[in-house]
ZAMARGU-4260 file (C-alpha; in steps of 0.2 Angstrom, whole numbers, plus 5000, padded with zeros to 4 digits):
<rodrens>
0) 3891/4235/6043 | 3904/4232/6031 | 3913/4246/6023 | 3919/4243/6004 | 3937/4249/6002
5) 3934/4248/5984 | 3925/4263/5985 | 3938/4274/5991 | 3949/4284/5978 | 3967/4289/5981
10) 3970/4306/5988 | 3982/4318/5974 | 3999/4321/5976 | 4005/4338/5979 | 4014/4334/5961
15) 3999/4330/5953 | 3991/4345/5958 | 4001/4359/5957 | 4002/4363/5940 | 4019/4368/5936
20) 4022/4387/5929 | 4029/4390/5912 | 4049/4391/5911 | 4053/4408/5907 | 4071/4413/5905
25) 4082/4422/5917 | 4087/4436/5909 | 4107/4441/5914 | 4109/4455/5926 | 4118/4472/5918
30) 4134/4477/5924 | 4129/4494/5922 | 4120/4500/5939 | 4102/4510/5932 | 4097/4515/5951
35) 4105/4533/5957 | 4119/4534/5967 | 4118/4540/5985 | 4127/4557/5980 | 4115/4560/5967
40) 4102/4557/5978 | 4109/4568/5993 | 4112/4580/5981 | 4093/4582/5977 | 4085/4579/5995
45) 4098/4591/6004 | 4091/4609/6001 | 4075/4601/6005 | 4081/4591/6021 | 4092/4608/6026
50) 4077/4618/6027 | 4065/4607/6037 | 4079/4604/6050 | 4081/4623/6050 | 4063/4628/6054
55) 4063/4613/6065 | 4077/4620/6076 | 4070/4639/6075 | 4054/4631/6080 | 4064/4625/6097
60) 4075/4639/6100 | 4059/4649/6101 | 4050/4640/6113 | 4066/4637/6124 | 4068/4654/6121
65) 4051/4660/6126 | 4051/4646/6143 | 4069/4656/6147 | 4064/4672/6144 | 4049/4668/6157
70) 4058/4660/6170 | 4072/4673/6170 | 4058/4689/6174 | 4051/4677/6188 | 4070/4676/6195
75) 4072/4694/6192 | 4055/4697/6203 | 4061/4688/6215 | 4078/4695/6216 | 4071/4714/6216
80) 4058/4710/6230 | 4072/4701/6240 | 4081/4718/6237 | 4066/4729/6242 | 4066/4720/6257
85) 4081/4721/6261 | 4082/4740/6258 | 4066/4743/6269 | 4073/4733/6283 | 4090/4744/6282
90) 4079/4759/6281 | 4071/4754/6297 | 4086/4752/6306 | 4094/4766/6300 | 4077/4777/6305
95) 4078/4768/6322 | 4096/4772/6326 | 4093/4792/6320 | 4079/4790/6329 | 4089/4785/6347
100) 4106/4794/6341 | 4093/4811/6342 | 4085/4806/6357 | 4104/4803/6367 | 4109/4821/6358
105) 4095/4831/6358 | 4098/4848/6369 | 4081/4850/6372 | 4079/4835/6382 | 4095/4840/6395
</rodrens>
């Protein structure tokens, strides 16, 4: 089988295809600056931003406050019941060496 290279067309060039846009001129950039300054800007957001970064901080002081609060009754607890033991194992020995100091002086048992 012969193929006829006559048939075949020419593939486009990316030139001839792409169809060019208009020219439009460049208008000149102004000297003068139309976007706000950042002190303008500051300015506006900061009694907004000041606000939301208080709330934010009372929000965190009262949760540490609150996780604080709890772990300081727990030590407290602790440091009475370690105190109550202590004061109940004194008593004892204290009772106990009434106890024999009454037994060594009592007259009725001479």
């Amino acid at each position: 089988m012969k193929t006829s290279k006559s048939g075949l067309k020419p593939l486009p060039t990316l030139t001839q295809v792409v169809i060019p846009a208009p020219v439009q001129p460049v208008q000149p950039v102004q000297d003068n600056n139309t976007y706000p300054s950042v002190d303008s800007v500051l300015q506006q957001i900061m009694p907004s931003v000041e606000e939301r970064i208080r709330t934010l901080v009372e929000q965190v002081l009262l949760e540490h406050r609150s996780d604080l609060t709890s772990r300081l009754r727990s030590d407290i607890e602790m440091i009475l019941g370690e105190i109550r033991v202590s004061q109940d194992a004194q008593s004892a020995a204290g009772n106990a060496a009434v106890s024999v100091t009454n037994q060594l002086f009592d007259p009725s048992k001479r």
